[in-house]
N, C-alpha and C positions, 0 to 999 in steps of 0.2 A: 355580657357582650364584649366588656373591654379583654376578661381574660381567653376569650375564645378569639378573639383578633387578633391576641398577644402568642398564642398559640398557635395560630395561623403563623402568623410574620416570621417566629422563630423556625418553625418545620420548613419556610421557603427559603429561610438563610443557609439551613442545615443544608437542602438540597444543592440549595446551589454551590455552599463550599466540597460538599463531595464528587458534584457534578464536574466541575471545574477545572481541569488539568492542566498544568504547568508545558503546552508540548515544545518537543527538541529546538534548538534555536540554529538558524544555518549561520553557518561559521564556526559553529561549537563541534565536538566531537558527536557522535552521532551513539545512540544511545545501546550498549553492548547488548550482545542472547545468545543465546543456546537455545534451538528446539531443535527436533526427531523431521526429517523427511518423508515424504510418503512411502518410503523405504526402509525406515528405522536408520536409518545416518543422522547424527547428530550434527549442527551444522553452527559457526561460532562466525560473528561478525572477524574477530579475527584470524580466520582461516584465511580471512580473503586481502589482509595485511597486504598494500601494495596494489590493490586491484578496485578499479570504479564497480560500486555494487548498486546495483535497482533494487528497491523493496515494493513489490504490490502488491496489493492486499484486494485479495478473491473469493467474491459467491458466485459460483456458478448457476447461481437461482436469481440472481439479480439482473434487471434489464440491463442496464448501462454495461455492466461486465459482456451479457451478450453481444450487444452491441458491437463491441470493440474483437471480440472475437469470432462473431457472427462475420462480420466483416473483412477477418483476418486483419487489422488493424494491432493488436496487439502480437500475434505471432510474429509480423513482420517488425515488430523492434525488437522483441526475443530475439532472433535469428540474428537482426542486425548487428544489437549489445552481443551477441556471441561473439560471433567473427571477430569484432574488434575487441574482443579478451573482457569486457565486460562482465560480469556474473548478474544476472537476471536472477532474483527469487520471490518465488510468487508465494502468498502468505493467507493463509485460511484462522482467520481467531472466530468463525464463528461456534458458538458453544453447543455442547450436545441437547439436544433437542432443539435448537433452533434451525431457520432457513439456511442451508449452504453448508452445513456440519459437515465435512467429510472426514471419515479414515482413511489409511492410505490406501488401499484396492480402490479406496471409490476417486480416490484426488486422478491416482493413476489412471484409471479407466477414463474418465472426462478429458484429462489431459492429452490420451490415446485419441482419443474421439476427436475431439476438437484441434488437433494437430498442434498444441501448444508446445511452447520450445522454450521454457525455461532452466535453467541448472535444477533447480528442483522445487518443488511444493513444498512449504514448511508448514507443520501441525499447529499452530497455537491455542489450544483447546480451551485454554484456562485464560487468554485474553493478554496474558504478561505483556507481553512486548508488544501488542493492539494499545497496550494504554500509556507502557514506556514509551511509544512514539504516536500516543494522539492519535491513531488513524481513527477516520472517521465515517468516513463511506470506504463502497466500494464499486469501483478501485480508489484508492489514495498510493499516489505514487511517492517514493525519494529516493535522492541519487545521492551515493556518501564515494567520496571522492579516493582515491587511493592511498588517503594519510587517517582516512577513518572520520572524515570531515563530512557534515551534513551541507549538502549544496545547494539540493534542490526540494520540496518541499508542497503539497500540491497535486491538482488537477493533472489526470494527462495530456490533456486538450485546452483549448480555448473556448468550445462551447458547451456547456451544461447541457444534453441533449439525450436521450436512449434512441432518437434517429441515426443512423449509419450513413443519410444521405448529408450528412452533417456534416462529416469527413472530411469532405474533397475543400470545404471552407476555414476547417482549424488549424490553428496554430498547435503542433506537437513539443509540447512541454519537455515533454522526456526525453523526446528525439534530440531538441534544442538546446539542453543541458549538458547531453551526454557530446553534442557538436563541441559545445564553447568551452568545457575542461579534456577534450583530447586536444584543440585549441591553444590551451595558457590564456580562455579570454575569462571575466565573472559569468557567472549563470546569472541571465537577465528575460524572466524575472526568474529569482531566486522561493517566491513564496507565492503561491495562487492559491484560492477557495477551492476545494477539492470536493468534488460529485459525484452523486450517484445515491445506491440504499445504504442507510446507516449497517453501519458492523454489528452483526447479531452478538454482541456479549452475551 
């Protein structure tokens, strides 16, 4: 009994240290990549050296993600973070065979569909940079500041919800980040619980 408890105990330590991940801290640099666009463009956080960057992370098979573009809720920050020189990228780590897998014909085609308006769909097949920055649902949004600095961290909203009529009551995270560093004010808050369906590694 005892060595079968003992055996137990150590398998739940094992998991939880692999479980466990160290994620980006805001204030700190923001954690570098390289991946393929749904175009085959290769896309490097520092391309965007100088320039406020959005990272969300996308299943198109998850409610909450619907939601928000169901809604056009998230289009309409796309478009926004455009105009104002912002780089929008939207980020797919789910793995092949799981829910949300896309190649690029399929990223593009959704994106057609659903009138989305990011710079681009980034491929992360193998999860690299899903685990370099912790994302954990989806959507999980951050906002890295134009020196390559992690700002914002987090929910895109205020309410935990896959209702749309939920909207018209949230606070926009993203929206309110991207307000306070064109600003010169802190991103407040800087770190929220971030929701929605876990990221299919």
């Amino acid at each position: 009994m005892k060595t079968c408890l003992a055996a137990l105990t150590a398998a739940a330590l094992a998991f939880g240290a692999t479980a466990v991940t160290a994620r980006p801290e805001i204030g700190q640099p923001a954690p570098a990549f390289s991946l393929p666009d749904a175009n085959g463009q290769t896309h490097q956080l520092s391309d965007y050296a100088g320039k406020t960057v959005v990272l969300e992370w996308f299943n198109p098979g998850c409610p909450f993600v619907k939601k928000h573009y169901g809604a056009g809720n998230m289009q309409k920050q796309q478009a926004a973070a455009r105009d104002d020189g912002v780089v929008w990228l939207t980020v797919n780590s789910s793995a092949k065979g799981k829910q949300g897998h896309l190649d690029g014909a399929a990223a593009n085609a959704i994106m057609a569909e659903w009138n989305g308006a990011p710079a681009a769909v980034l491929l992360d097949h193998d999860g690299t940079v899903g685990h370099a920055y912790s994302a954990k649902t989806t959507p999980h949004m951050y906002v890295i500041d134009a020196e390559g600095t992690l700002r914002y961290n987090g929910a895109i909203d205020s309410i935990p919800s896959a209702d749309p009529a939920d909207l018209a009551d949230a606070t926009q995270y993203v929206t309110a980040a991207l307000a306070a560093l064109a600003e010169g004010r802190p991103v407040d808050p800087a770190l929220s619980q971030p929701y929605g369906c876990s990221v299919k590694y």
